[in-house]
MIDREN-883126 format. One record per residue (C-alpha): residue number from 1; chain; x, y negated, z. Coordinates in nm, 3 decimals. Layout:
<rs>
R   mifi   kolza      east     north        up
R    NUM       A         X         Y         Z
...
</rs>
This chain:
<rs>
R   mifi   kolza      east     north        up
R      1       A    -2.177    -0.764     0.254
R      2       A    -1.853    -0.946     0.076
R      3       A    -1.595    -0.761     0.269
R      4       A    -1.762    -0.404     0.220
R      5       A    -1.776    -0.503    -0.124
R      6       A    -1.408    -0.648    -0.113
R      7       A    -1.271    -0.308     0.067
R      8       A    -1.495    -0.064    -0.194
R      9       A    -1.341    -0.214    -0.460
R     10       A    -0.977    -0.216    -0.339
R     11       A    -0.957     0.111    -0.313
R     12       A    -1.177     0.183    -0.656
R     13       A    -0.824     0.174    -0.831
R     14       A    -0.624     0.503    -0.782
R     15       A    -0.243     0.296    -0.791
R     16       A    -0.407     0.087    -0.476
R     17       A    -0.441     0.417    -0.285
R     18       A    -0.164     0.609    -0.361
R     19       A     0.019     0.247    -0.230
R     20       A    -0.223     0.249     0.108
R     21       A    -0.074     0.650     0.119
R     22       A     0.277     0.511     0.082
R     23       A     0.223     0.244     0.345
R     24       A     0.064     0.518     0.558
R     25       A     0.430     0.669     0.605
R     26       A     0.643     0.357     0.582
R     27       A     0.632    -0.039     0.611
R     28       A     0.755    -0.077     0.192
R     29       A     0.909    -0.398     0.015
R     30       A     0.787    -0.491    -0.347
R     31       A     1.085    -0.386    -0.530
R     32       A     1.029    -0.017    -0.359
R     33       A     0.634     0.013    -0.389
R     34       A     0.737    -0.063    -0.740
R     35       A     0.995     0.163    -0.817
R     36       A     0.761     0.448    -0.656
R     37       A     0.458     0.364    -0.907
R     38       A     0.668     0.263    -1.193
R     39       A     0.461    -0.027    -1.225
R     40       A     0.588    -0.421    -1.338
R     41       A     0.672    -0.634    -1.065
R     42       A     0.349    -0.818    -1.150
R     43       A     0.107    -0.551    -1.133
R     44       A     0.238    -0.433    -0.823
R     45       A     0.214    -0.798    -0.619
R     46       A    -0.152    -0.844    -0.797
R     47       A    -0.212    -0.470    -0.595
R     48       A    -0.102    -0.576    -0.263
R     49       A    -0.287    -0.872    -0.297
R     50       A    -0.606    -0.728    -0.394
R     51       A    -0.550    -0.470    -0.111
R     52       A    -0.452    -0.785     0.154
R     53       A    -0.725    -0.997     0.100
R     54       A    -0.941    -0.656     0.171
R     55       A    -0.776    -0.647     0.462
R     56       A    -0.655    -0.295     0.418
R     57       A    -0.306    -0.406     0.439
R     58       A    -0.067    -0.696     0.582
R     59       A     0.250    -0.888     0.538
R     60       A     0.546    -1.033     0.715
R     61       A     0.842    -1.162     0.613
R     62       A     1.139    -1.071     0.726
R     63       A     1.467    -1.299     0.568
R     64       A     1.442    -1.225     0.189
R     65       A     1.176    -0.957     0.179
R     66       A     0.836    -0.948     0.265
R     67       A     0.762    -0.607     0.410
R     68       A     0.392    -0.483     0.360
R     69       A     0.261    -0.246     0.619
R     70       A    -0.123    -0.108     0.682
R     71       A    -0.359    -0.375     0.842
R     72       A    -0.494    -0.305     1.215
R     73       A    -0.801    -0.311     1.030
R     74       A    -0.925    -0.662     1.294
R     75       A    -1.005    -0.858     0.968
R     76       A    -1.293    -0.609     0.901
R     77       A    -1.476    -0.333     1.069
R     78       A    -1.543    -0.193     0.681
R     79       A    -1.191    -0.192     0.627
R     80       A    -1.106    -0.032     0.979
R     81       A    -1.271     0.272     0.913
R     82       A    -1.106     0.312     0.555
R     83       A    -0.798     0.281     0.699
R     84       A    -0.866     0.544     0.941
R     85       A    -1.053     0.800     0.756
R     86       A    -0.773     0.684     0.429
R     87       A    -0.533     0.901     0.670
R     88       A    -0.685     1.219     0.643
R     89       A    -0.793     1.194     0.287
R     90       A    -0.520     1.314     0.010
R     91       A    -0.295     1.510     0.155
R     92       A    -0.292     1.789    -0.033
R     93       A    -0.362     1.559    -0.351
R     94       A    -0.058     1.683    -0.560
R     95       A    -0.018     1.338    -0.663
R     96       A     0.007     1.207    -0.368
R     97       A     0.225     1.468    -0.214
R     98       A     0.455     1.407    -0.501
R     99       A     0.473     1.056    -0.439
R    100       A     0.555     1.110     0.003
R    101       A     0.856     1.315    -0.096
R    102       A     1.008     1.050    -0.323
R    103       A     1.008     0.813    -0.060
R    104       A     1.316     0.860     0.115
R    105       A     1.485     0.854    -0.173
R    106       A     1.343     0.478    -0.195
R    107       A     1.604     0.229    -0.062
R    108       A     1.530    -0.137    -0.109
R    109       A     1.931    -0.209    -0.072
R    110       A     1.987     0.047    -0.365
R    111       A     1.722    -0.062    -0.569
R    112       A     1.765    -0.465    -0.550
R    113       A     2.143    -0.442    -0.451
R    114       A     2.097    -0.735    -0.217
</rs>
């Protein structure tokens, strides 16, 4: 019963799944998932991690950044099938549609100049 609970509630918040959407087109740094949502470094990291420890998403570093990327969904079945039905919910969401175009205009080297 936790991890249903856990996943229901991760995606309860509407900036958690416009960020599983994002991650749905592209593995995303913090800096960028940020600059997309307009959100304080800190509110974005305490979204990935509520949206980790659902399992809905996962991590890996890779040198300086720590890319984020949707979860194979193995931690939980409950979270598997969000994940897969997440992909064909939204889409036509203006919101959300608005958000997919801005991403390629998303660079972490532009945004962090690293």
């Amino acid at each position: 019963m936790k991890s249903f609970i856990k996943a229901m509630k991760a995606l309860s918040d509407p900036s958690r799944v416009k960020i599983m959407k994002m991650l749905q087109n592209r593995m995303m740094c913090v800096c960028e998932i940020q600059a997309a949502l307009q959100f304080a470094q800190s509110t974005t990291s305490k979204h990935l991690q509520i949206l980790e420890e659902a399992g809905l998403i996962s991590s890996k570093k890779d040198g300086l950044w720590v890319n984020y990327m949707v979860a194979d969904g193995n931690e939980s079945p409950y979270a598997a099938s969000l994940i897969g039905s997440l992909k064909h919910w939204l889409d036509a969401d203006t919101e959300v549609q608005a958000l997919i175009e801005r991403l390629p205009d998303i660079n972490r080297e532009n945004i962090c100049k690293r």
